[in-house]
Legacy VTK file of the C-alpha trace (Angstrom):
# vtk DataFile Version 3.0
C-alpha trace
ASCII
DATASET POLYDATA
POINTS 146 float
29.386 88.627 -4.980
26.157 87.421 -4.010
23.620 89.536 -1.232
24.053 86.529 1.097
28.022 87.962 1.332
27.207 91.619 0.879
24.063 92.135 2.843
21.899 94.866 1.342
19.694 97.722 2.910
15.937 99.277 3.007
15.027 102.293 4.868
14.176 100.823 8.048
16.439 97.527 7.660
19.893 96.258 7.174
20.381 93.067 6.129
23.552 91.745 7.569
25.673 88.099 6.364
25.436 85.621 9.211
25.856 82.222 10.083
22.968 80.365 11.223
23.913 78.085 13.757
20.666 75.045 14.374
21.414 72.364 16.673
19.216 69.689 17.692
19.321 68.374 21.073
17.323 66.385 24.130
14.565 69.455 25.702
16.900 68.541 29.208
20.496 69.596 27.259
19.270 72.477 25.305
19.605 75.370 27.900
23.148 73.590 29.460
24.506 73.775 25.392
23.111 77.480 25.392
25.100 78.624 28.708
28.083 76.875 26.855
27.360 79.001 23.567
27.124 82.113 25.594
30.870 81.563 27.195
31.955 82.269 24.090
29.833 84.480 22.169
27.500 87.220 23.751
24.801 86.549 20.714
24.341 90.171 20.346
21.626 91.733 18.284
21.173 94.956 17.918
20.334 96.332 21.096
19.782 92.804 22.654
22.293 89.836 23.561
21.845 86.068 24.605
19.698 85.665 21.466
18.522 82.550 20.226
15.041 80.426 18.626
13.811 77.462 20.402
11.483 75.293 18.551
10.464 72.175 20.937
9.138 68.756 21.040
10.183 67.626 17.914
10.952 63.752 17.272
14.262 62.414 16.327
14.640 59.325 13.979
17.737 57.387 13.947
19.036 54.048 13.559
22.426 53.078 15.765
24.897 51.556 13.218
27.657 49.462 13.729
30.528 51.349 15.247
28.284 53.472 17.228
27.987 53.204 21.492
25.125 51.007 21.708
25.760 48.747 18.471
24.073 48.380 15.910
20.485 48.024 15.765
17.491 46.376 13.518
15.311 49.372 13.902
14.507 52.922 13.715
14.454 54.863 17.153
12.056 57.541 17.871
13.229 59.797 20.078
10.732 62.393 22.013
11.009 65.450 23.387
14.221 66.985 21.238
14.155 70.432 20.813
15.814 72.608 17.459
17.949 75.239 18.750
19.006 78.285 16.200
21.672 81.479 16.913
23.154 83.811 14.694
26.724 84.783 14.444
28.946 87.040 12.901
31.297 85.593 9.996
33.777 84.889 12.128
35.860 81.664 11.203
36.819 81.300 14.646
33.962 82.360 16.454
32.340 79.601 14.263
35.025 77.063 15.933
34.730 78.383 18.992
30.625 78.181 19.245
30.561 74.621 17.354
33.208 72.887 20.072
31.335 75.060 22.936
28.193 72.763 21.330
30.312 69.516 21.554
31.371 69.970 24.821
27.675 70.214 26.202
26.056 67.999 24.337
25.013 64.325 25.319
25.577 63.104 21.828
28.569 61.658 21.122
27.929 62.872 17.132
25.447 66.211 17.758
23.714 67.188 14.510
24.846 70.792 13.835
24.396 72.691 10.354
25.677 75.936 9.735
23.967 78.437 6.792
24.876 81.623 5.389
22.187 84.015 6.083
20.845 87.623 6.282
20.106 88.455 9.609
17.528 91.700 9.775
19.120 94.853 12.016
16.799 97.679 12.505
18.442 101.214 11.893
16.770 102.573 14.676
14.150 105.250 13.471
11.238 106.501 15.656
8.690 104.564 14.943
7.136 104.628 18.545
3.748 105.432 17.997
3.471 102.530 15.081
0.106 100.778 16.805
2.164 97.151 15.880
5.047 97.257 18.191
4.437 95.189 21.012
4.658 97.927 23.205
1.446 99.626 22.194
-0.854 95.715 22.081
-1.728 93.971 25.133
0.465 90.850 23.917
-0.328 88.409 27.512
3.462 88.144 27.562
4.111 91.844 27.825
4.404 92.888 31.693
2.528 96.296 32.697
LINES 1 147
146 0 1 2 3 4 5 6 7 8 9 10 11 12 13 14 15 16 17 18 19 20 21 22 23 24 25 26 27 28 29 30 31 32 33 34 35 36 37 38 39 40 41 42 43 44 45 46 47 48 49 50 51 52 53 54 55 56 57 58 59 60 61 62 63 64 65 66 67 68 69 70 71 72 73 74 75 76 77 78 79 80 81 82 83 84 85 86 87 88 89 90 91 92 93 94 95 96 97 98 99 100 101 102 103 104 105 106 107 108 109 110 111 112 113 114 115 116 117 118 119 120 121 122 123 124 125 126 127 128 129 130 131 132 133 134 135 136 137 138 139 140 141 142 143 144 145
């Protein structure tokens, strides 16, 4: 057995096996694919849910081939504005089903790039560390709300 199926510990950290779920999509379909995603799984972490990385405006290259909706084509789109969506899950063989179809379902391509990777997935063990002067409770991060 390998850490990426065991997990492994540190004082303040578990390491837990996950899947990494990354999907690329158009910027308009990501949040649509992510309501779909959380019908079926809550995306729990720790003492949060509805978890999930959005990394936007990314450019997608592609060339239709033969067989495809629009035909084949002499040369290489570039596609603006598509966004790369990650989530973590539990190893859950149907949960993974589940979450890929809920991404199929919602998603304006008829062949949605979606890759899957075993992972460790950090889960705090909870100790008091209130007064540590990096938590974003004690900085005046400009998203943090007085």
């Amino acid at each position: 057995m390998t850490i990426l199926q065991t997990g492994l510990e540190t004082d303040a950290i578990i390491m837990q096996p996950v899947w990494q779920l990354a999907f690329i999509a158009p910027a308009p379909d990501v949040d649509r694919i992510f309501d779909a995603i959380l019908a079926v799984s809550t995306l729990e972490h720790g003492k949060t849910d509805q978890n999930g990385y959005l990394s936007r405006d990314g450019v997608e290259y592609y060339r239709p081939q033969e067989g495809t909706p629009t035909g084949a084509e002499q040369g290489i789109r570039h596609r603006p504005n598509v966004d790369d969506m990650r989530i973590c899950i539990p190893r859950d063989t149907q949960l993974l089903k589940d979450v890929i179809q809920a991404i199929y379902q919602s998603h304006s391509y008829y062949e949605p790039v979606i890759i899957v990777t075993e992972a460790l997935r950090s889960l705090c063990k909870g100790l008091d560390d209130s007064d540590n002067p990096n938590r974003w409770w004690n900085t005046t991060g400009d998203w943090k709300t007085d």
